[in-house]
C-alpha positions in Angstrom: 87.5 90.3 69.3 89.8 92.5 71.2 88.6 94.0 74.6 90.2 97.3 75.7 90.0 98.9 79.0 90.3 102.2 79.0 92.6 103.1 81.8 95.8 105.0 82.3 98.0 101.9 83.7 102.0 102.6 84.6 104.2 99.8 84.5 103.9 99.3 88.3 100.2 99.1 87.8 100.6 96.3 85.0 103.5 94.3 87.1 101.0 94.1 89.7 98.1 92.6 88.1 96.9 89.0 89.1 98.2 86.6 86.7 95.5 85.0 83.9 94.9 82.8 81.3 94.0 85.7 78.8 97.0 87.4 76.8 97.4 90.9 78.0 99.7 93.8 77.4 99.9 97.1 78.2 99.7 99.7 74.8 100.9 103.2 75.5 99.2 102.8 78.8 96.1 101.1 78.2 95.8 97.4 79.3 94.6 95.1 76.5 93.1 91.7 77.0 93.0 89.3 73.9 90.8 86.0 74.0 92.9 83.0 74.6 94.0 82.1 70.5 92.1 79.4 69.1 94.2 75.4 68.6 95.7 76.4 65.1 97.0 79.5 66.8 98.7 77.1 69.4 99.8 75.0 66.6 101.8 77.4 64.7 103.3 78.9 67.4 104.3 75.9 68.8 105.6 74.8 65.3 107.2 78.1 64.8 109.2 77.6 68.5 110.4 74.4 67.5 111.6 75.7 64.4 113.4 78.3 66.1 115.0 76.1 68.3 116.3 73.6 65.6 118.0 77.0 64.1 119.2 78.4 67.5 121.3 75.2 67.7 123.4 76.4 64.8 123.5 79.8 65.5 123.0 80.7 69.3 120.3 82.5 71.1 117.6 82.5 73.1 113.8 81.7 71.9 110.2 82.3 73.6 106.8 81.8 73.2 104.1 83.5 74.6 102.9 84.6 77.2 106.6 86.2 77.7 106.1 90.1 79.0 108.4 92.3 77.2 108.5 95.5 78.5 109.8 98.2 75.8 109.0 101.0 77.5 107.5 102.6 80.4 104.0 102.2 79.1 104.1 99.4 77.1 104.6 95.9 77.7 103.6 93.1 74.9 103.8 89.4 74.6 104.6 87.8 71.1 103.7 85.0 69.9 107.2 84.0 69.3 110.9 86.2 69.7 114.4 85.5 69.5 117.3 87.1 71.4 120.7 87.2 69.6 123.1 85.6 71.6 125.8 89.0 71.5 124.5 92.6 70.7 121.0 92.1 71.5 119.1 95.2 73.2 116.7 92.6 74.5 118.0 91.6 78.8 116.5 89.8 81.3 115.1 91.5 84.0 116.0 89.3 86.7 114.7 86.1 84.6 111.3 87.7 84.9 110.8 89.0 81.8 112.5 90.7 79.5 113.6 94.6 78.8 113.9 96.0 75.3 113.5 94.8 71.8 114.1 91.8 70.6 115.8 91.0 67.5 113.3 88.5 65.9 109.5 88.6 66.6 107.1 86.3 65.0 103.3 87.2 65.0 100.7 84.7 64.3 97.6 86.5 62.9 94.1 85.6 64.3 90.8 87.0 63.4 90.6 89.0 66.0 94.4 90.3 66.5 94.8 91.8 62.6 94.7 95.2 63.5 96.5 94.6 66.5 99.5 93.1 64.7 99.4 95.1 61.4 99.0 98.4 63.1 99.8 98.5 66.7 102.2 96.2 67.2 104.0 97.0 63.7 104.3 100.3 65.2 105.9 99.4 68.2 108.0 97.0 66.8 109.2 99.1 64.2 109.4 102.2 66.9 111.5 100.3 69.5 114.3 98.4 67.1 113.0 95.1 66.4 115.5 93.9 63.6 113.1 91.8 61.9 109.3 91.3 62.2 107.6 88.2 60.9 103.6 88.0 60.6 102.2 84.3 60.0 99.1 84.0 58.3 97.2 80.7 59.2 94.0 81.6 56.5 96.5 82.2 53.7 99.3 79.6 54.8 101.9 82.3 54.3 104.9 84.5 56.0 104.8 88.2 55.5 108.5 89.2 56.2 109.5 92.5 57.2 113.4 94.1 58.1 114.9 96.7 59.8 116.4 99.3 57.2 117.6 102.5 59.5 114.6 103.6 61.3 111.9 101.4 59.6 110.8 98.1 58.8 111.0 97.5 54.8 108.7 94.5 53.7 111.0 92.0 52.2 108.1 89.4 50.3 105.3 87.2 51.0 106.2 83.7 51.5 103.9 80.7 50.7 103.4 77.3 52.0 106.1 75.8 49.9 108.4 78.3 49.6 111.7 79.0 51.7 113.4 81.9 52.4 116.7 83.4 53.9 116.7 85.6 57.2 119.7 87.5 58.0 119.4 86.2 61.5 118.0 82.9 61.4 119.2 81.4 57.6 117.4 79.7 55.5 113.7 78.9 56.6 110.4 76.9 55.5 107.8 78.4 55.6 105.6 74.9 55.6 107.5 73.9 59.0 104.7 76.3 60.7 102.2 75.0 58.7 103.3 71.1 59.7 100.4 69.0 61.3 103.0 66.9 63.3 
C-alpha cells in the first residue's frame, strides 16, 4: 500500500528532506512514500541493471537503479526502478552528480502489488508527459515485459513480452525478457 501525504511540497521542500530507507518522490507536489519493495522486486531490478549494463557496453550510456531522484519538473521528482541515459542527445543531465534533471531515455518499472496504479497511471503519465523515449513495465506475477514507445507526443504500446520471448528496442537491441526473470 501506498501512503500519501497530503502537502503542497516545492522542490526545495523535497531536496531538503532527511534521507530514508522508504522510496519517495514528489507527484505534482505531493510527497509520496512507497514501502521498501519486497526481495523479488530487488531481484529484478537488480537483474534488469545488470542486463542494462552488459548492453551499455555495446552501445554507450549511462544506467541507474533506484533510489536515483529525477527531477522532471518543478514539482515532481521520481525514482525508477531502473533508467538509461543515451550517451549523445539525451535530455536527461546531471545536476552536479546529485541527481539527475529531465527525462530519461529508457525507464524500466518493476510492478508490485502495491505500486500498479502508481506505475500504470501516474507514472505513465509523467513519463509519457515529460519525453521518456521508451517506457518498460516488468511484471513479476505474470513473468512478462509490457513495452511501450514514444510516437510524437505519446507512448504507443509496442506488445507484451513473455518469459521466453525476446524482443528488439530501438535503444537497447535485442533483449530477453527471461534475463529479469533469472534466479542467478
Amino acid at each position: 500500500m501506498t501512503l500519501q501525504v497530503r502537502a503542497q511540497v516545492t522542490l526545495e521542500d523535497y531536496l531538503a528532506l532527511p534521507e530514508t530507507m522508504l522510496p519517495t518522490e514528489l507527484i505534482d507536489g505531493e510527497i509520496i512514500q512507497m514501502p521498501a519493495p519486497e526481495l523479488e522486486h530487488q531481484d529484478i531490478v537488480l537483474n534488469g541493471g545488470i542486463l542494462l549494463r552488459r548492453l551499455t557496453k555495446a552501445i554507450g550510456g549511462k544506467v541507474y537503479i533506484s533510489p536515483t531522484d529525477v527531477v522532471l519538473d518543478d514539482v515532481t521528482v521520481v525514482q525508477p526502478d531502473l533508467l538509461w541515459i543515451a550517451p549523445e542527445g539525451s535530455r536527461c543531465i546531471s545536476d552536479a552528480g546529485k541527481r539527475l534533471r529531465g527525462a530519461p531515455d529508457l525507464v524500466i518499472e518493476v510492478v508490485s502489488p502495491g505500486s500498479v496504479f502508481h506505475d500504470r497511471r501516474t507514472k505513465f503519465r509523467l513519463y509519457e508527459q515529460h519525453g521518456v523515449r521508451e517506457y518498460w513495465l516488468v511484471d513479476p506475477r505474470d513473468r512478462l515485459i509490457e513495452v511501450w514507445m514514444r510516437q510524437g507526443d505519446n507512448f504507443v504500446l509496442v506488445d507484451l513480452y513473455e518469459e521466453n520471448q525476446t524482443f528488439e528496442s530501438p535503444l537497447m537491441g535485442q533483449v530477453a525478457v527471461s534475463a529479469f526473470f533469472s534466479a542467478e
